[in-house]
N, C-alpha and C positions, 0 to 999 in steps of 0.2 A: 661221624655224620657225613653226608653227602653234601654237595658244594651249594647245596637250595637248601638246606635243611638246618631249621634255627630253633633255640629254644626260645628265642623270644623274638616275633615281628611286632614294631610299634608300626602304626598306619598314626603319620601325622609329626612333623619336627614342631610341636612348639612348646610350651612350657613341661606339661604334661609329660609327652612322648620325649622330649630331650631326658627329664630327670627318669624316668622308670627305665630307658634306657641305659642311661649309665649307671642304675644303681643297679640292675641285672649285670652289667658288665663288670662292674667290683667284684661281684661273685663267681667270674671265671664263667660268665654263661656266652653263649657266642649268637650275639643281639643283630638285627637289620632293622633297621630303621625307613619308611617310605614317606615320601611327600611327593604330591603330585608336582611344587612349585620348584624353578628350577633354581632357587634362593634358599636356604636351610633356613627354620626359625619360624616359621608357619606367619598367621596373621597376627601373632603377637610382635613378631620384631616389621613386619614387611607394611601392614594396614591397619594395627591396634594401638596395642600401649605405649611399644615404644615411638614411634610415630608421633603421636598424640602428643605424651608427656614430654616430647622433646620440642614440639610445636608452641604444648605453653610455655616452655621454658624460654623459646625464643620472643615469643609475646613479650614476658615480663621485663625480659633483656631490652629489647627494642623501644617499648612502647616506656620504660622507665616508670614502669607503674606504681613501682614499692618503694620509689623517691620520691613520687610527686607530694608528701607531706611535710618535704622539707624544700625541694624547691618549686612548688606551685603547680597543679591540676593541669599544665598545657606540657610539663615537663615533659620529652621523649631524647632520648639518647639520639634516634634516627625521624627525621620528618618524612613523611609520604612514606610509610612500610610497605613492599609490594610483597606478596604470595614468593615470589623468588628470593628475596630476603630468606624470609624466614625459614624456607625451604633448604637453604643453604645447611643449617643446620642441623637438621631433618635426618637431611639426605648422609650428612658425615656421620650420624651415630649409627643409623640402621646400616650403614656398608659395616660398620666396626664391632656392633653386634655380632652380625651373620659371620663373621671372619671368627672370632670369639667363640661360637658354638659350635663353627664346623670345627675349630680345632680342638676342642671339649670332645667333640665326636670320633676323630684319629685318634687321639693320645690314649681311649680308652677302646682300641680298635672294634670300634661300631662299624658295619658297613652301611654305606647309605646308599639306597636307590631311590631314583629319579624316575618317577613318573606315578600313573594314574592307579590306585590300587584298588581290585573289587573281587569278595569272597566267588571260589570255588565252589567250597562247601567251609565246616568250622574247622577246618586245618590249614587249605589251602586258599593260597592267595594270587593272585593273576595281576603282576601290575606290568600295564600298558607303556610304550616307554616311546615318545617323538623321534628317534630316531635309528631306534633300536629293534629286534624280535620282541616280543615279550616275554617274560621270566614269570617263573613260577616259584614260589617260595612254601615251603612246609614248614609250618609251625607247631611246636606242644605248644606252647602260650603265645598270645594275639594281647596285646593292648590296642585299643583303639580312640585312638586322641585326635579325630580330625580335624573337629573344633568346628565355628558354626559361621555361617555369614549373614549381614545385614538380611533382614525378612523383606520382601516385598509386595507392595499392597498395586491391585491390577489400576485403583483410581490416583495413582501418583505417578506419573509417566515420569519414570525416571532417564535423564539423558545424558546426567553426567558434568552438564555445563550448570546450567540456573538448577535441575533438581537433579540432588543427586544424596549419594547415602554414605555413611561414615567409612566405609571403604573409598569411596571416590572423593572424597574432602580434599585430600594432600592432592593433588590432581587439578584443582582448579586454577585457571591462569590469574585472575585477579580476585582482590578481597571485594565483599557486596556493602555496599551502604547501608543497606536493610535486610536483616536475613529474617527470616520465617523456621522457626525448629518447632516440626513435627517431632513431639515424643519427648517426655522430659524424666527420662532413666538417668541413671549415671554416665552415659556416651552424650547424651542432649543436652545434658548441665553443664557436662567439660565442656562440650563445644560451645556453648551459649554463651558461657562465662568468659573464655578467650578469646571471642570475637568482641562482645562487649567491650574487654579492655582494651580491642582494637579501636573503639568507638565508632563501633557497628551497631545501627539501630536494631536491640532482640526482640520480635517476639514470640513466648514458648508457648507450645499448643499441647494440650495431655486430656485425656479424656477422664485421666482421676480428678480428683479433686483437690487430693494432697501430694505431695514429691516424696519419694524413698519414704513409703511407710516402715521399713527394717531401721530405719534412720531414727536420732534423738529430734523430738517435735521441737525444742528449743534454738539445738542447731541448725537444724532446716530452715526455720523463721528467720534466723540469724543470716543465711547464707541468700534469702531470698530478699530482706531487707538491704544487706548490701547488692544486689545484683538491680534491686529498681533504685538504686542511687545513682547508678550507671544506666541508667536509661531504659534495663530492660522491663517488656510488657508481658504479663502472666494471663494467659489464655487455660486455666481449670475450667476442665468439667467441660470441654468444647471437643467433639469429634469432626474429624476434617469430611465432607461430602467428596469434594473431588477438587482436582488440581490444571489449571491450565498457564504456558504460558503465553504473553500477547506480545508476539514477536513485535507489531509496528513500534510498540513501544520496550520495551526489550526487558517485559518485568514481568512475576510471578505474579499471580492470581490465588488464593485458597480459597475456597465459599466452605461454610463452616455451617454443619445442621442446624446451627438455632438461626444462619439467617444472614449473620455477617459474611462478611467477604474479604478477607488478608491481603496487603499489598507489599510487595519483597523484590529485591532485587535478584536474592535468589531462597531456595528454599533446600533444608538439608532434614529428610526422612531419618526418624533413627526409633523406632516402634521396631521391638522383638530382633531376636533373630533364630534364623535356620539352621538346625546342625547338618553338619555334611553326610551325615550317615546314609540320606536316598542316593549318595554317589559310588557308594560300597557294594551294592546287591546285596546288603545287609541280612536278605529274610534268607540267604543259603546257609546262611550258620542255624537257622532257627530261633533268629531272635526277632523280637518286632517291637520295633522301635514306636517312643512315645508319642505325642502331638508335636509336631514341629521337629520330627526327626531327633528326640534326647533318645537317652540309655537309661534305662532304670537299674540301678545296681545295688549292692550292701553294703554296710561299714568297710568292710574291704576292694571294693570298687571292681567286685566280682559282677558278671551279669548272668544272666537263665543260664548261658552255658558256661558249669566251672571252669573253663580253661582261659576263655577270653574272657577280657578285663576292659573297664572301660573309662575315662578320666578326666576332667578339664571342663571346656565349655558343655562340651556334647553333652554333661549327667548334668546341666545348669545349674542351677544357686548354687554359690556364690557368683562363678565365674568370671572369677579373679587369676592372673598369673601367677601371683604369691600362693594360693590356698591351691593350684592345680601342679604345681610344681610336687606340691607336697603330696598330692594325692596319688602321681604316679609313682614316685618313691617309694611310696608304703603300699602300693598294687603289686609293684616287683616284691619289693621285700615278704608280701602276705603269697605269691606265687610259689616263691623259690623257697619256702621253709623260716622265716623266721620275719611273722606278725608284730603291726602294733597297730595301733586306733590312733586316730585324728580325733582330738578333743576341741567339738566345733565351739566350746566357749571362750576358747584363746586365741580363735582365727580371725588377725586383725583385716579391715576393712579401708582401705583409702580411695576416696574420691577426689580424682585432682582437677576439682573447681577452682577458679580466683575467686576470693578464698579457700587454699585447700583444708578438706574434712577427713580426720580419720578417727577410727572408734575400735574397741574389741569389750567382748562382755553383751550385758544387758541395756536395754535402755529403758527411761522412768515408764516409757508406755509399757512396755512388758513387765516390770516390776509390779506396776500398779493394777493389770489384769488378771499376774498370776497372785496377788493377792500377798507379797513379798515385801516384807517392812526395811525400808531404807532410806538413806540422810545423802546429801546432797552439800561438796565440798565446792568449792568455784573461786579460780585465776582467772583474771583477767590480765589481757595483755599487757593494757594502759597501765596498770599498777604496777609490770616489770620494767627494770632496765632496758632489756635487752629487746621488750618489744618496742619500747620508744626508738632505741635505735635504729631499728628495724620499719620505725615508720609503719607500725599495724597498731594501731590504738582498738582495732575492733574485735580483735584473736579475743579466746576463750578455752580454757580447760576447765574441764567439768569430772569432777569423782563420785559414783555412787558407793555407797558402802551400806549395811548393814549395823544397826547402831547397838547389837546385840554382839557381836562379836569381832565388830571391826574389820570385817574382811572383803575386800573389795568385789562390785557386783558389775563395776564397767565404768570405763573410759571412755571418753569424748572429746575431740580436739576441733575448732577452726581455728584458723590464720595458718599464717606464716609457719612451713615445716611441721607441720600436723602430725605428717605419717610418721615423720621420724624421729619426734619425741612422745609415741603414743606406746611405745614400744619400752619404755618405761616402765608404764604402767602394767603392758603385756607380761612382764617378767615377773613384776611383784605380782601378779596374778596367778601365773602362773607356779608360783612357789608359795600361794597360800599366806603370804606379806599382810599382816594386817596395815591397817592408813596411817597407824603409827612410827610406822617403818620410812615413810617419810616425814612426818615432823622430825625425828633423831637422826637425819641424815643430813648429809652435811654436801648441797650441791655449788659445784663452780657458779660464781656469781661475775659477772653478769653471763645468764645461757635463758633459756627459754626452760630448760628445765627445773630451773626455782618454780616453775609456776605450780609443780608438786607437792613443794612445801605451805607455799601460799595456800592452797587448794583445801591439803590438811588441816591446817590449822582452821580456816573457812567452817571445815565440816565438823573436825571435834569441838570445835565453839559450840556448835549447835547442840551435841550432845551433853 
């Protein structure tokens, strides 16, 4: 091959493009990997997830949230938390990240380039470089993982300080007394909820009616009951008119179509987002991308054109880091000669709200529509050891199952460590485990994981 000439160019380092890269590069193929940013790890380590989930962690820490049932509702580890607090934190996981991947990336001699990439034609790629000529790269295979950024709406003047969008959050110099969150997805919940526990007045504006309809109607109720015990205010079913702010006084405004009018210290936009693909020249390949710039693809995360492949945020739902990791993996592996399928029944789901939710499987709404007979097994925290310890009396596991064969139909967790005892149940699901499989097991007491036993036993009663 010639020194531009690759069997696989990924356009994009972040969950997606990291893994389809290195699993092309186990197989001896001689990979390049591009990102325009000059930080490896795309928006998942630099302005997403790990950001985020490292910001609540600093929340919980600081603000002594998951104590205050043992020593009193004012408890906080630190009084007056500023933005630079908690940013401390932040800032030391994402430097330790990015060092992490780039070295992921050497060890399996990935080359990486730096800077802006956009299609020639479906082979050729042209990426622009700040302080460089520009390179021209040849590809047989093209993944394209660029991933997507905050959407934005022309009546929300976004500036960055009072309004601004979940990319510019970790950015703000001080916390708001009252925030206003436009858009109540999984980005508007986390954030709503962390602030909350900051004892920041919420209130959430969403033009549905319901939160995360993909979501258990139980938990959700559950998750939005504790969220108005903290003070926040639920604005369904209200679209935002237009946004000003009133500098005399140095506070947001929202006037809302039925008439009302939002008053915030500041307000955080988080409605949809854009994938990067109008930054690619995308239609030289001959592909043409969907509304809002996604990828339409196939079980194998192929697009119109077989050679390039497409993966992560860009092809949406799920777009999760966990579920895009994997899908670039198995785009290399479906590339390079040897397929497998993503079995979207087992791809678990975490939302990391105060309290965190995660689930995999079915949920009763879908059960009950596709017209699917199932029994319902249920732990509660309060009745374990280990969540009294833990000072969550309001946690929940929930098992559906099938009372004809026992086989489990979906998981559901809130409280405390959600995601990472849901994965339990992800397993016995995944190997076909009837719910018996936990009543005859025999788990460490005191864990959060008895609540599977508990749960069972709950649900075979019933049958």
């Amino acid at each position: 091959m010639q020194s531009n000439e690759y069997d696989l160019v990924v356009i994009g380092s972040g969950p997606a493009g990291q893994k389809a890269a290195i699993a092309a590069a186990k197989m001896r193929k001689k990979v390049a990997i591009v990102d325009r940013r000059n930080e490896i790890g795309g928006v998942c380590v630099h302005t997403g997830t790990i950001p985020s989930k490292t910001f609540r962690e600093a929340v919980l820490y600081l603000t002594g949230f998951s104590q205050r049932a043992f020593y009193g509702r004012d408890y906080a580890v630190k009084e007056n938390i500023s933005m630079s607090d908690l940013m401390v934190r932040v800032n030391r996981v994402v430097m330790r990240e990015a060092e992490v991947i780039s070295n992921q990336l050497r060890r399996n001699q990935i080359t990486v380039v730096d800077g802006h990439a956009r299609f020639l034609d479906a082979n050729t790629i042209e990426v622009e470089q700040l302080n460089s000529p520009s390179m021209l790269l040849l590809a047989q295979h093209v993944m394209i993982a660029c991933g997507t950024r905050p959407a934005h709406n022309p009546s929300i003047p976004l500036d960055g300080t009072r309004i601004f969008d979940s990319d510019q959050i970790i950015g703000i110099e001080e916390l708001p007394r009252e925030l206003i969150v436009v858009g109540a997805g999984v980005i508007g919940l986390e954030y709503a909820s962390m602030f909350a526990a900051l004892n920041t007045e919420v209130t959430l504006v969403d033009a549905r009616p319901t939160l995360l309809d993909f979501a258990d109607r139980e938990i959700i109720e559950s998750l939005m009951y504790q969220l108005r015990r903290r003070g926040t205010i639920f604005r369904l079913g209200e679209k935002v008119a237009g946004v000003a702010v009133d500098e005399e006084k140095g506070r947001v405004n929202a006037k809302m179509e039925s008439g009302k009018t939002l008053h915030g210290d500041m307000l955080l936009y988080t409605v949809g987002r854009q994938a990067n693909t109008d930054l690619l020249d995308i239609e030289a390949t001959g592909i043409t991308p969907e509304p809002r710039g996604q990828l339409k693809v196939n079980k194998y995360f192929q697009t119109d054109v077989p050679h390039i492949y497409a993966a992560g945020d860009v092809i949406g739902f799920p777009s999760l880091a966990s579920t895009s990791m994997e899908q670039g993996r198995l785009a290399s592996q479906h590339m390079f000669g040897t397929p497998s399928e993503l079995d979207p029944r087992l791809l678990p789901y975490g939302i990391y709200t105060i309290p965190e939710i995660s689930m995999v499987g079915h949920s009763e709404e879908y059960l009950t529509k596709e017209k699917i007979s199932y029994e319902v097994g249920i732990a509660k925290y309060e009745e374990l050891a280990k969540g009294q310890m833990l000072g969550d009396d309001q946690g929940m596991l929930k098992l559906l199952f099938s009372p004809e064969t026992f086989k489990l139909l979906g998981i559901h967790v809130i409280g405390d460590r959600a995601a990472e005892i849901v994965h339990i149940g992800q397993t016995a699901m995944s190997l076909d485990a009837p719910i018996q499989y936990f009543r005859d097991t025999v788990f460490n007491y005191p864990t959060l994981a008895e609540a599977y036993k508990v749960a069972a036993l709950d649900g075979l009663n019933k049958c």
